[in-house]
C-alpha positions as protocol buffer text, in pm:
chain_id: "A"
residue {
  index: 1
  type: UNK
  ca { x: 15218 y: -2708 z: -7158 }
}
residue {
  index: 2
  type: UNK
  ca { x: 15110 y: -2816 z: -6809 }
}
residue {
  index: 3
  type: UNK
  ca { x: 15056 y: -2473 z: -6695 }
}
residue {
  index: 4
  type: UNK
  ca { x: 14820 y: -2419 z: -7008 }
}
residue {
  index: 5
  type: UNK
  ca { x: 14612 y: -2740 z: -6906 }
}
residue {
  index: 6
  type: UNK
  ca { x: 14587 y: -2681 z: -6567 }
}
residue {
  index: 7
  type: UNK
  ca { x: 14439 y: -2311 z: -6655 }
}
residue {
  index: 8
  type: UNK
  ca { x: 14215 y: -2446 z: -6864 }
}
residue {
  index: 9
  type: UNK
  ca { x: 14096 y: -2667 z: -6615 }
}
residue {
  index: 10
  type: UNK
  ca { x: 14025 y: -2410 z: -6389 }
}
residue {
  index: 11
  type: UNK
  ca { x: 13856 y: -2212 z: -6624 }
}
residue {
  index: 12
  type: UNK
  ca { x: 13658 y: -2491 z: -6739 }
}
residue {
  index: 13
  type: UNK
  ca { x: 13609 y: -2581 z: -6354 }
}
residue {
  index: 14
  type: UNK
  ca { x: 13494 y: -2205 z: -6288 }
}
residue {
  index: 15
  type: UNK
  ca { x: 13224 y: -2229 z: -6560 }
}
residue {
  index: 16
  type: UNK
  ca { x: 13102 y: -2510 z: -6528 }
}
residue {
  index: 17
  type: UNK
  ca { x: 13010 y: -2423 z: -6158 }
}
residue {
  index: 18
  type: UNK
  ca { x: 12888 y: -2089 z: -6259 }
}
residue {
  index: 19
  type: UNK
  ca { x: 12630 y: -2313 z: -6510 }
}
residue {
  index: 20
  type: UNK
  ca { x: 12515 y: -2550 z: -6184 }
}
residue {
  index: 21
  type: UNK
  ca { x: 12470 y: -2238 z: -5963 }
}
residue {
  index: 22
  type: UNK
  ca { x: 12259 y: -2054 z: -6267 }
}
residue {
  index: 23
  type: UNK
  ca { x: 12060 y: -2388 z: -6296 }
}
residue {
  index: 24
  type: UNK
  ca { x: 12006 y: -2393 z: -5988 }
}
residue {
  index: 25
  type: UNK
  ca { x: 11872 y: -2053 z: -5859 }
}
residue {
  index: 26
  type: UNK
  ca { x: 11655 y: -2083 z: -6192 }
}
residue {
  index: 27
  type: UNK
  ca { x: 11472 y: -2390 z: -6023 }
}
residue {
  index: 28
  type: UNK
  ca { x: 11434 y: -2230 z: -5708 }
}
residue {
  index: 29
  type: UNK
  ca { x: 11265 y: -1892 z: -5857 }
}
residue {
  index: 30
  type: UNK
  ca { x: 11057 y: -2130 z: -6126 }
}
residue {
  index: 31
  type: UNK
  ca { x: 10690 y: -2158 z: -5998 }
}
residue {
  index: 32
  type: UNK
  ca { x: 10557 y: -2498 z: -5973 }
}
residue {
  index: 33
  type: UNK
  ca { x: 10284 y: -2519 z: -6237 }
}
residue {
  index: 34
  type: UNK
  ca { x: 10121 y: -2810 z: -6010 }
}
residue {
  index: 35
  type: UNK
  ca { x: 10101 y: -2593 z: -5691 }
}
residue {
  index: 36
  type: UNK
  ca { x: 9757 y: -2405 z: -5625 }
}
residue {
  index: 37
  type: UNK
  ca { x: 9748 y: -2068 z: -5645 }
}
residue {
  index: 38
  type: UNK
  ca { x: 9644 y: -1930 z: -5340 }
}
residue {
  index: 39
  type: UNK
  ca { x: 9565 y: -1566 z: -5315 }
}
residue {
  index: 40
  type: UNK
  ca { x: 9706 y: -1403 z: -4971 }
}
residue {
  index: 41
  type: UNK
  ca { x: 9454 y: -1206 z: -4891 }
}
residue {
  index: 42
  type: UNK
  ca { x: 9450 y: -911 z: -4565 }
}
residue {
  index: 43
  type: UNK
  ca { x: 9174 y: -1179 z: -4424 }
}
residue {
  index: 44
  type: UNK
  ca { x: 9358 y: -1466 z: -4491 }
}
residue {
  index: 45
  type: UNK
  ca { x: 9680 y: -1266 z: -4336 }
}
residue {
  index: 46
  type: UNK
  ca { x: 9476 y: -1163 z: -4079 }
}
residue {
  index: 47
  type: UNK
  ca { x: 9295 y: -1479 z: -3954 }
}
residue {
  index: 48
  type: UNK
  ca { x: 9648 y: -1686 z: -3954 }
}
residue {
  index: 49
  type: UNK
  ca { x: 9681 y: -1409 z: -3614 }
}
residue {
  index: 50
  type: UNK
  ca { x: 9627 y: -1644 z: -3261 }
}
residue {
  index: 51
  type: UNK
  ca { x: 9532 y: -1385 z: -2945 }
}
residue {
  index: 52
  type: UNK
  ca { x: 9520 y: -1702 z: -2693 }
}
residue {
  index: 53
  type: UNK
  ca { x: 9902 y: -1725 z: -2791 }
}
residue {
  index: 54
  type: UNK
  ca { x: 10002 y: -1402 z: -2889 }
}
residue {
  index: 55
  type: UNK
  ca { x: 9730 y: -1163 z: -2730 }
}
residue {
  index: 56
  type: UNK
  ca { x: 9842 y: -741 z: -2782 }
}
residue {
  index: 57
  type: UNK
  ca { x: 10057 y: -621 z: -2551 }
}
residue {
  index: 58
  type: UNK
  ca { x: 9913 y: -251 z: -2536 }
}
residue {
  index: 59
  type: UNK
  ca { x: 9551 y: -67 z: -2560 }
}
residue {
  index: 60
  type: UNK
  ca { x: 9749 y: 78 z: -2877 }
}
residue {
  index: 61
  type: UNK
  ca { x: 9789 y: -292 z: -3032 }
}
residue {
  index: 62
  type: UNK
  ca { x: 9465 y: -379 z: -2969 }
}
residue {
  index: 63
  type: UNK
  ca { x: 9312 y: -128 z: -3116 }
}
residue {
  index: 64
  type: UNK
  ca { x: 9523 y: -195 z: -3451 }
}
residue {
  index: 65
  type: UNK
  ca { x: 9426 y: -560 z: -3435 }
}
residue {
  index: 66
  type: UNK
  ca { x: 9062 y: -414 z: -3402 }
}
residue {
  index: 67
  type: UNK
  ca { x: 9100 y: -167 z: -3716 }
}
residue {
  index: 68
  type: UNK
  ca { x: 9304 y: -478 z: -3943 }
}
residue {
  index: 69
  type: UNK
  ca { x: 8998 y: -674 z: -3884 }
}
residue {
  index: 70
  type: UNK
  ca { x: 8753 y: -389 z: -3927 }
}
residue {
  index: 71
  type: UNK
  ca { x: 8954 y: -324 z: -4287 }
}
residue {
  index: 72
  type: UNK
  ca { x: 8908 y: -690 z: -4341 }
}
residue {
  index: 73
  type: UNK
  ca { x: 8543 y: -672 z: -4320 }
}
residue {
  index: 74
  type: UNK
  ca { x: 8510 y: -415 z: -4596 }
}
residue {
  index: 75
  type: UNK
  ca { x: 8751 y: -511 z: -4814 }
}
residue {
  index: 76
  type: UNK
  ca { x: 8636 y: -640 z: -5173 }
}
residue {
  index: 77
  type: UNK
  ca { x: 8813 y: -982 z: -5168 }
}
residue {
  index: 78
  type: UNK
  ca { x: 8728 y: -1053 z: -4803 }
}
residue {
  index: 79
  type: UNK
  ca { x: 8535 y: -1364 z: -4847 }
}
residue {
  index: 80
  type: UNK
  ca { x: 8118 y: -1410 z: -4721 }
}
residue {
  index: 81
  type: UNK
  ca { x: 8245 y: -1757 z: -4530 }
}
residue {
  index: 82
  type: UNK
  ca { x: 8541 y: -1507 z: -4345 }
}
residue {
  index: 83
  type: UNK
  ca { x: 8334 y: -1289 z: -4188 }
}
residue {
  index: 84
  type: UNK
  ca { x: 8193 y: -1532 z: -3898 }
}
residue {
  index: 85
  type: UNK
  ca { x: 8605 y: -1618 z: -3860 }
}
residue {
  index: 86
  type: UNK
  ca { x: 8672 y: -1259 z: -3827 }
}
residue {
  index: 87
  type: UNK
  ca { x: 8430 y: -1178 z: -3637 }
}
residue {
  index: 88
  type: UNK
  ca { x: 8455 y: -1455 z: -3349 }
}
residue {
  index: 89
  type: UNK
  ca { x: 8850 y: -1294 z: -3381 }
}
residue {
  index: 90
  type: UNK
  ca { x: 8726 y: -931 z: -3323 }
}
residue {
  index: 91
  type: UNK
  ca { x: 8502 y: -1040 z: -3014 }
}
residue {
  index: 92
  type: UNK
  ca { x: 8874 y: -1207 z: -2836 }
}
residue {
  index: 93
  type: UNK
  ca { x: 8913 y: -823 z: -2799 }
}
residue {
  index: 94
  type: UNK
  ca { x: 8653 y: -718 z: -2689 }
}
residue {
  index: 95
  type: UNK
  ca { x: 8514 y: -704 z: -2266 }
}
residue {
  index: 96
  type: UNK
  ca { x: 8333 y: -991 z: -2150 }
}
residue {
  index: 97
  type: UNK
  ca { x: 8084 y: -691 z: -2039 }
}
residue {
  index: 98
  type: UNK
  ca { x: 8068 y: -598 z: -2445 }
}
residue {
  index: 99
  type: UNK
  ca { x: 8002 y: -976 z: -2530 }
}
residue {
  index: 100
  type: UNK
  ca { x: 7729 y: -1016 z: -2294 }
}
residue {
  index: 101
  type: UNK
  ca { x: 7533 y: -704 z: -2459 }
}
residue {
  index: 102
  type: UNK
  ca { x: 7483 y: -913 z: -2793 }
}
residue {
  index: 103
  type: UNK
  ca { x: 7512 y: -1265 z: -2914 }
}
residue {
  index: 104
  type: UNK
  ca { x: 7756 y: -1378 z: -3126 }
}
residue {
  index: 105
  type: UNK
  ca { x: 7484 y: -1440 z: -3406 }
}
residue {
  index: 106
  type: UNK
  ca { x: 7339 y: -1146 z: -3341 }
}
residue {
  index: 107
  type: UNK
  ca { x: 7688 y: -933 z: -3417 }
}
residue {
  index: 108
  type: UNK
  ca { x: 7746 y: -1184 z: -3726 }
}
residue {
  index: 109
  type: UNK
  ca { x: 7389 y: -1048 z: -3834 }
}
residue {
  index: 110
  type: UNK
  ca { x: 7430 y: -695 z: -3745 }
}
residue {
  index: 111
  type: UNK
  ca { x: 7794 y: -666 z: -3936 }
}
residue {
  index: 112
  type: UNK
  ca { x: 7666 y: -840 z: -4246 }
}
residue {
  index: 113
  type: UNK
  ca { x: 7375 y: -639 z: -4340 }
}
residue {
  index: 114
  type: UNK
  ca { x: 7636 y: -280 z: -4207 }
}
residue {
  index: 115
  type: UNK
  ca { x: 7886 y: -480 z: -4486 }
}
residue {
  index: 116
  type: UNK
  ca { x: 7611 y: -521 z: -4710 }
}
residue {
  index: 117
  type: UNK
  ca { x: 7492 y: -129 z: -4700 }
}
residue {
  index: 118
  type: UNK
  ca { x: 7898 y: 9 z: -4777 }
}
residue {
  index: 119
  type: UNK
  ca { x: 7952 y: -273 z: -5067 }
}
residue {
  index: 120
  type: UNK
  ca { x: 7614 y: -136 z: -5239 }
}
residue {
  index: 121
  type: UNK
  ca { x: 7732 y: 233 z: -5178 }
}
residue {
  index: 122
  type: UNK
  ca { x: 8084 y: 126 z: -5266 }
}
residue {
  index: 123
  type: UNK
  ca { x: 8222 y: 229 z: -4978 }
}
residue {
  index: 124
  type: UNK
  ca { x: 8585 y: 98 z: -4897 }
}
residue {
  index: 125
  type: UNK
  ca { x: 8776 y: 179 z: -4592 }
}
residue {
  index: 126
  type: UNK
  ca { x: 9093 y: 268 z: -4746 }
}
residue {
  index: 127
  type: UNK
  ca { x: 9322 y: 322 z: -4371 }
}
residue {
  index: 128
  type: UNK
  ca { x: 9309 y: 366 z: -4032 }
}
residue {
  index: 129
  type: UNK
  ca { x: 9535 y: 518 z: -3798 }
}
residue {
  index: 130
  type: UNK
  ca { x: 9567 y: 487 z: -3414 }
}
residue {
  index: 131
  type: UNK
  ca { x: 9642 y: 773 z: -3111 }
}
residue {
  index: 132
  type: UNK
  ca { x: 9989 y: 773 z: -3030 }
}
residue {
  index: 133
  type: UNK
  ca { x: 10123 y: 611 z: -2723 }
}
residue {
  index: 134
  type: UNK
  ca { x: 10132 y: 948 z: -2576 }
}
residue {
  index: 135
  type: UNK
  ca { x: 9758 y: 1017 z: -2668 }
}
residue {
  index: 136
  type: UNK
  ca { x: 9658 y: 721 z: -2435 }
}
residue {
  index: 137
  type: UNK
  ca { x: 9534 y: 846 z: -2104 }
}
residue {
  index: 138
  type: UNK
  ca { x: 9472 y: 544 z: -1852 }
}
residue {
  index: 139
  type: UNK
  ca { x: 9322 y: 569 z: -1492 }
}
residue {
  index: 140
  type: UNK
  ca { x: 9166 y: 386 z: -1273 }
}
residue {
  index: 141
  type: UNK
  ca { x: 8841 y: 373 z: -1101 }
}
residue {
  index: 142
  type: UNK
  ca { x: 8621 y: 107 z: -949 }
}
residue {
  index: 143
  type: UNK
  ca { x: 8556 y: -87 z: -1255 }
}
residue {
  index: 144
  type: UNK
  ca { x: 8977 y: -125 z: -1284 }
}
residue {
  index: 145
  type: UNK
  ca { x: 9228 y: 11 z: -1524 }
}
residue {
  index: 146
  type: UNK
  ca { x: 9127 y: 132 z: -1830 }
}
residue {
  index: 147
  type: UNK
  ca { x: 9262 y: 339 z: -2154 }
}
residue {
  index: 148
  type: UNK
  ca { x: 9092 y: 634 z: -2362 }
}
residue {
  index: 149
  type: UNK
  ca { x: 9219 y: 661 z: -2706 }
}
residue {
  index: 150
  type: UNK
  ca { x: 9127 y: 686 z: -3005 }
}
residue {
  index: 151
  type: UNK
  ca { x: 9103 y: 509 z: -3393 }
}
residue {
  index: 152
  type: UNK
  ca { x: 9032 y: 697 z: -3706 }
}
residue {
  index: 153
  type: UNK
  ca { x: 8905 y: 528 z: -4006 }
}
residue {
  index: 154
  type: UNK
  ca { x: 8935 y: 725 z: -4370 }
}
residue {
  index: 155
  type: UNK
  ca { x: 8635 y: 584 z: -4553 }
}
residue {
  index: 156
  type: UNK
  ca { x: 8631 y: 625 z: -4938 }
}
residue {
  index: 157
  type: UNK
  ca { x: 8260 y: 729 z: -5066 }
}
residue {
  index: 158
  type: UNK
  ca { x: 8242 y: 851 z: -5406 }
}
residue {
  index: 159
  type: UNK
  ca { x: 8609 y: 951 z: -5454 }
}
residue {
  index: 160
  type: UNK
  ca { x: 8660 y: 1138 z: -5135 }
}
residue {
  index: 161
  type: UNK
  ca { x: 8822 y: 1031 z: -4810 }
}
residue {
  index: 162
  type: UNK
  ca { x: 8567 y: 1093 z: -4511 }
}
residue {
  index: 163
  type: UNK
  ca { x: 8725 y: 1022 z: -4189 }
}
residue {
  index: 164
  type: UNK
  ca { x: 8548 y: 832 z: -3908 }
}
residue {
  index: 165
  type: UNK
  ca { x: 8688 y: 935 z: -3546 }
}
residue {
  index: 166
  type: UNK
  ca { x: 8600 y: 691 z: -3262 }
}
residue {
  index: 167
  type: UNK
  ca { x: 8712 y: 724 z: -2901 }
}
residue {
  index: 168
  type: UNK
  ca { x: 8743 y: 389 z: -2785 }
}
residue {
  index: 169
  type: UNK
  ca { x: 8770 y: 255 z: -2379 }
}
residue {
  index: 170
  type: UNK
  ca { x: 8951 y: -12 z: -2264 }
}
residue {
  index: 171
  type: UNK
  ca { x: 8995 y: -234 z: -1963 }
}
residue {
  index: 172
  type: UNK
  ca { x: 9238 y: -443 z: -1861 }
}
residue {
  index: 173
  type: UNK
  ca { x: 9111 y: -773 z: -1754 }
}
residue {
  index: 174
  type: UNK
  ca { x: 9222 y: -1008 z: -1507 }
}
residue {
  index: 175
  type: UNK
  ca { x: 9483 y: -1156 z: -1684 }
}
residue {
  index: 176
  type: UNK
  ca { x: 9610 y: -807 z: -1779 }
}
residue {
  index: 177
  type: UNK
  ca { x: 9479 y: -827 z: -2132 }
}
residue {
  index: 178
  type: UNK
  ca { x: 9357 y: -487 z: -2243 }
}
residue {
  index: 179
  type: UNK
  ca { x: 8978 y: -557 z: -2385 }
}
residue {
  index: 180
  type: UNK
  ca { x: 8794 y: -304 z: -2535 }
}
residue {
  index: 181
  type: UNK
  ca { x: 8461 y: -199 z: -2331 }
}
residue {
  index: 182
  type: UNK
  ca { x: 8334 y: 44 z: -2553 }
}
residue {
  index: 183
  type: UNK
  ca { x: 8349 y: 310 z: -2816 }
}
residue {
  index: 184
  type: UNK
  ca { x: 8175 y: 624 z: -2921 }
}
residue {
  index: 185
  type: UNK
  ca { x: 8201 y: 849 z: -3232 }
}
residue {
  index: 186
  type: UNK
  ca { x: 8408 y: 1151 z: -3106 }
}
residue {
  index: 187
  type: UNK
  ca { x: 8351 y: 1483 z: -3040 }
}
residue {
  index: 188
  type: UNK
  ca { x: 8583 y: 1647 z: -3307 }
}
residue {
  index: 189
  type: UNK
  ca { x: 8452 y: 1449 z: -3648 }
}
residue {
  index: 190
  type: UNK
  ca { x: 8600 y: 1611 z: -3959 }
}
């Protein structure tokens, strides 16, 4: 008879923690009706990213921070009050030399009115894609070291992917932070 009770025990032992362990991965995975639901947007994503800390490493890097913020700007739920953020975050990247061609408001300006014109036409830039690392070609000359390569952007317009190919230059500044000087639509557009 004791061999019977101390079975059942077990068993009773075994299912009872099987109940506590169900309760308690249901409370973990139960949303908290209280909490506000805050939408994770690319933006959002995006603007949590610190280059004073955690500046790129490579002209390649940079230029993918450049086209996640440039996908930022055009994206539907990127909202008006993120595009100043974003764009005093695009500008960490870019030369000193770059900055000093145009003022902060004036780039603020310039990229809301070139948001304003793709959100009318309905434009959405759907990807981007970078040169390879072995597509970079660095040098040096006078100025210092810089990096040629290039960032293609596939714009949607009207149900068809039109791809944007810009050759982009890069220096490295003094504290060996690649910046981006420059950047011209390239020869071979498609």
């Amino acid at each position: 008879m004791k061999k019977n009770n101390t079975r059942n025990t077990i068993i009773g032992l075994v299912i009872l923690a099987v109940g506590v362990l169900v309760i308690f991965i249901l409370a973990i995975n139960t949303p908290d009706k209280n909490a506000d639901n805050i939408q994770i947007t690319a933006a959002t994503k995006q603007l949590t990213k610190n280059y004073e800390q955690d500046y790129p490493a490579t002209p390649k890097k940079v230029l993918t921070e450049y086209g996640e913020i440039t996908k930022c700007f055009y994206a539907d739920d990127t909202e008006e009050s993120q595009i100043r953020e974003l764009a005093a975050q695009m500008r960490q990247l870019f030369d000193d030399e770059l900055n000093a061609n145009q003022s902060f408001d004036d780039f603020v300006d310039s990229l809301r009115s070139e948001i304003a014109i793709y959100r009318s036409e309905e434009k959405i830039i759907s990807s981007y894609s970078v040169s390879s690392s072995t597509d970079v070609k660095t040098g040096k000359n006078e100025y210092g070291s810089l990096a040629t390569l290039y960032l293609t952007l596939n714009v949607r317009d009207d149900g068809v992917i039109k791809k944007i190919k810009e050759q982009f230059i890069l220096r490295q500044d003094e504290a060996g932070h690649w910046k981006i000087l420059g950047w011209v639509l390239a020869d071979d557009q498609q």
